[in-house]
N, C-alpha and C positions, 0 to 999 in steps of 0.2 A: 380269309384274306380279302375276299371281297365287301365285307363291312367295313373292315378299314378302309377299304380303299375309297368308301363313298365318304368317309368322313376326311382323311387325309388329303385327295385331291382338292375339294373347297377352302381347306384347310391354307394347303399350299397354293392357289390363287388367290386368295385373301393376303396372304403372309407374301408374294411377289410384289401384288399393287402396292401394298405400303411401304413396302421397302422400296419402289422402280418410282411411285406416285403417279399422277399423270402421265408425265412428262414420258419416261420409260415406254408410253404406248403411241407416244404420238399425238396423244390427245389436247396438246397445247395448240396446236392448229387449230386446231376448234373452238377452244375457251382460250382468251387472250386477257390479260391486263385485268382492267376494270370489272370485263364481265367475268374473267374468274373472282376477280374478288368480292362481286356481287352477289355470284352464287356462294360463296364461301360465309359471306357477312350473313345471309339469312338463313345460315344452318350455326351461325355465331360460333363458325370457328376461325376466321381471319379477322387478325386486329396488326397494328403496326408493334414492329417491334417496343416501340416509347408506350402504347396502351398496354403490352402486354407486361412489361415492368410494373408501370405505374400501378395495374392491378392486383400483380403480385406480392407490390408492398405491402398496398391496401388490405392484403389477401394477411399477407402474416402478419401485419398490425392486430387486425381483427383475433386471429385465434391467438398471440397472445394476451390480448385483453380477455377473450373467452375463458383461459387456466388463470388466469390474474399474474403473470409473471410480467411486473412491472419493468424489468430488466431489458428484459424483451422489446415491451411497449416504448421504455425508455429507446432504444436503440434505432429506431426507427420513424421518433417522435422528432419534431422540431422543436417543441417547449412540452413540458408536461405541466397540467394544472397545481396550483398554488395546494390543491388538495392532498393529490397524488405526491407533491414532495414535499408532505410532512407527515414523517413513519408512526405519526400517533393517531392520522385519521386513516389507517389502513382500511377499516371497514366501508370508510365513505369511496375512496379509491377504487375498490374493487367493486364499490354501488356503480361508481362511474362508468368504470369498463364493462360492467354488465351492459348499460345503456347503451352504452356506444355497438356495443356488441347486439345487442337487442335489434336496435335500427338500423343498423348496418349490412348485418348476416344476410339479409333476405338478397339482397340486392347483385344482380351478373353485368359481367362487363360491357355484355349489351346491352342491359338498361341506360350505359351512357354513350349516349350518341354523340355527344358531340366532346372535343377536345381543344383545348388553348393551350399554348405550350411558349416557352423560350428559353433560355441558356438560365432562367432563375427559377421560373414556375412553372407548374401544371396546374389546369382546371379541368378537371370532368365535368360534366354535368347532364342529366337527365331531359327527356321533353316536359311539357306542362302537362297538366297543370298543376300539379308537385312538382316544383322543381328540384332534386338533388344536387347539392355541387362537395363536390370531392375537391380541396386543396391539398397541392403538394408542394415543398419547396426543393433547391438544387443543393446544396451544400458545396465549399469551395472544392472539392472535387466533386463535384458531379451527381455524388449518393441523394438519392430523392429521400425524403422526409415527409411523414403526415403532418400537416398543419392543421388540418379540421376538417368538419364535414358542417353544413349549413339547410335551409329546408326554404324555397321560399314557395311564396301561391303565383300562380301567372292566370287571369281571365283575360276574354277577350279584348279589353280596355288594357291592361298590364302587359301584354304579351312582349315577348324579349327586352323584360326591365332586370328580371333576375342576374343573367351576368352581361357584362359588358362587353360586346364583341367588335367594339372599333380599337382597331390598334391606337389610333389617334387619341381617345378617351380613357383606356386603361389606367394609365402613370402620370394624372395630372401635375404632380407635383416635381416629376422628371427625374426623380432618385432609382427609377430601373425595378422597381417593385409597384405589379399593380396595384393598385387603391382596395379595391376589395380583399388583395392578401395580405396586403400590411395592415387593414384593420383588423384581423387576426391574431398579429403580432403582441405580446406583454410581457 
């Protein structure tokens, strides 16, 4: 009885905290807001609700491209390549999703530090100097969609040319879709 009991007791304060969390001990007096969610971002387990989506599309876009269940990929796509929907270059198709999947896979949702968001799109994107950007679009209800993924270089002279982070600059054209997502668009 007393073997188990060494293992059952940590056991069961392990299995209290997660169930009680902080909060349950009191311990939100101490860590408040920001600086919980500081400590929380650099153990990359707090992200906002909209990141946590956004990367779980991304999340199952990806492995259906990994088994090639274009169904799948379809479902979650905003447009699929000219390649992809014609059932006679299946081989090239699944070349595709390989790639995608290739360059993709490696990458955690803390790699994207930063987010741009509004009632149409999402942008992720990486620091330099690879810059990653993740597009997403909204669909008339709501459902987020992959639009693509992009790679640019940013050096010391280039530095924040990659995406555009003036509101004012986004939507030159004033049609409610950034410039950088609609050139995406075919």
């Amino acid at each position: 009885m007393r073997k188990q009991n060494v293992v059952l007791i940590p056991l069961l304060a392990i299995s209290v905290i997660l169930t009680l969390g902080y909060k349950g001990f009191g311990w939100e007096n101490t860590l408040r807001g920001s600086e919980v969610a500081s400590i929380l971002n650099q153990f990359n387990i707090y992200h906002s609700p909209e990141e946590n989506q956004t990367w779980r599309v991304f999340q199952d876009y990806l492995a259906f491209a990994k088994v090639h269940n274009l169904v799948g990929v379809k479902s979650l796509s905003h447009q699929i390549s000219l390649t992809c929907s014609d059932p006679s270059r299946e081989t090239e198709c699944f070349a595709l999703m390989d790639s995608v999947y290739a360059f993709a896979s490696g990458y955690k949702l803390s790699d994207f530090k930063h987010i741009l968001s509004d009632e149409r799109q999402i942008v992720m994107y990486t620091d330099e100097p690879v810059v990653v950007i993740l597009y997403f679009v909204k669909d008339s209800n709501g459902t987020l969609k992959v639009l693509g993924m992009r790679f640019c270089f940013e050096d010391e002279r280039t530095i924040n040319t990659c995406v555009e982070t003036d509101p004012n600059k986004r939507d030159l054209d004033g049609n409610g879709w950034w410039d950088k997502v609609e050139s995406l668009f075919y």
